[in-house]
C-alpha positions as CSV (number, residue, x, y, z in Angstrom):
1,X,0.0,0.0,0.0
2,X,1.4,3.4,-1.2
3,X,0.9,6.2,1.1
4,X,-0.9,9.6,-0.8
5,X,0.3,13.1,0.2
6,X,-1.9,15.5,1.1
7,X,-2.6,17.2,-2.5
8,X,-3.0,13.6,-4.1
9,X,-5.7,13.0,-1.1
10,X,-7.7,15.9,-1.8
11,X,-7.8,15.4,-5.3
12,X,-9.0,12.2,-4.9
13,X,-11.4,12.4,-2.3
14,X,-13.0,15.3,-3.6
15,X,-16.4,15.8,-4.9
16,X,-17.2,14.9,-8.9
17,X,-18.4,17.3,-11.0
18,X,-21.9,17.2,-12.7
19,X,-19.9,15.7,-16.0
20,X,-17.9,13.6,-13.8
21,X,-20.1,12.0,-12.3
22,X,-22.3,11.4,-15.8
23,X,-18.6,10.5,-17.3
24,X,-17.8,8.0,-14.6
25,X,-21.4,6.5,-14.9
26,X,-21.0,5.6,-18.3
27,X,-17.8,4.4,-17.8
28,X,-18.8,1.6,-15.2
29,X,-21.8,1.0,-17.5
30,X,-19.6,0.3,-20.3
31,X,-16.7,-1.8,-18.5
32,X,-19.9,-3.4,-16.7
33,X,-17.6,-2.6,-13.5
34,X,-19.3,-0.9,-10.0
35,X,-16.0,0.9,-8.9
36,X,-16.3,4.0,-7.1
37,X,-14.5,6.7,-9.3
38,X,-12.2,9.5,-8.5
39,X,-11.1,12.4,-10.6
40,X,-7.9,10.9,-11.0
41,X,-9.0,7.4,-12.1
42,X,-7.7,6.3,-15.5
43,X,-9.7,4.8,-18.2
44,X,-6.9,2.4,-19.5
45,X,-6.2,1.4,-16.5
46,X,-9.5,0.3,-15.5
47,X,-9.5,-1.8,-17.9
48,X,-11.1,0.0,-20.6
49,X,-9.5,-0.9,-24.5
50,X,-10.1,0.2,-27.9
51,X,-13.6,-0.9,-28.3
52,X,-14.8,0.2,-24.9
53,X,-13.1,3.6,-25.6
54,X,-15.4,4.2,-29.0
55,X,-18.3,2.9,-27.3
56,X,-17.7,5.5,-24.5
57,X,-17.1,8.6,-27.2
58,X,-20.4,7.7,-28.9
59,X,-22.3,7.3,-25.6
60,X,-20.8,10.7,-25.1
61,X,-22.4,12.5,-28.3
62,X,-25.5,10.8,-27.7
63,X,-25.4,11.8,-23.8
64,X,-24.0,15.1,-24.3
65,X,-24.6,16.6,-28.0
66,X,-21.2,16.5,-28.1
67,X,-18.6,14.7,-30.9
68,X,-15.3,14.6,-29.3
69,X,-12.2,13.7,-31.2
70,X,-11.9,10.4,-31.5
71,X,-8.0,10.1,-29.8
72,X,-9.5,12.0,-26.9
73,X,-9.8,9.7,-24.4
74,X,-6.2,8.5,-25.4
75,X,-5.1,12.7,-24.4
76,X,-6.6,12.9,-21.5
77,X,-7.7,9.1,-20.2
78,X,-8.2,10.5,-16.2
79,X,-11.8,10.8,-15.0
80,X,-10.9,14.8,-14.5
81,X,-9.3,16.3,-17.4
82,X,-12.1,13.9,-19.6
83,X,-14.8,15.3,-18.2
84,X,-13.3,18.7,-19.0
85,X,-13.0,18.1,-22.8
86,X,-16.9,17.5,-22.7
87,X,-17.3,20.7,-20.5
88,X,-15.6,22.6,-22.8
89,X,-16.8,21.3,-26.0
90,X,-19.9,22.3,-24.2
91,X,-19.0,25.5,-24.1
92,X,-17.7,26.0,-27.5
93,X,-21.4,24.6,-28.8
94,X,-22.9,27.7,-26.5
95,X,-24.5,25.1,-24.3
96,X,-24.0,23.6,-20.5
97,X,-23.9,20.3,-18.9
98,X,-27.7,21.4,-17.6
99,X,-28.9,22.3,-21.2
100,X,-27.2,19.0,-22.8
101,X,-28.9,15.8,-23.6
102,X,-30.5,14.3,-20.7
């Protein structure tokens, strides 16, 4: 057992955002898994491959209105900066995670 400093504690403990925690949903629904994610959690290392990763970028435009890049998740494969692309795609599209695709 590795011991976290302070900083890597907080991060990880903290509250998930609104996108977060609709990212991390689908990614449990998709790798059929019930782990408890944190910000910091990695999609690859999860266990999450190739086909799980397009499965995740299409349940993403059809959750989200948003088409993310398809290499994406492969830039930024933590819970966190993830959930950020969408937020800021988001953005870019004039729209929020409240006014996106229920």
């Amino acid at each position: 057992m590795t011991l976290e400093s302070p900083a890597e504690k907080t991060q990880t403990e903290r509250a998930l955002t609104p996108t977060e925690q609709r990212v991390a949903a689908l990614w449990r629904e998709i790798m059929q898994s019930d782990v408890r994610l944190g910000p910091t959690d990695n999609f690859f290392t999860l266990g999450g491959d190739s086909l799980a990763m397009t499965m995740v970028l299409f349940r993403v435009n059809e959750t989200f209105g948003v088409e993310l890049a398809t290499a994406s998740l492969m830039e930024a494969p933590e819970l966190a900066p993830f959930a950020a692309l969408i937020d800021s795609a988001l953005l870019a599209a004039g729209q929020t995670m409240e006014s996106s695709t229920l």
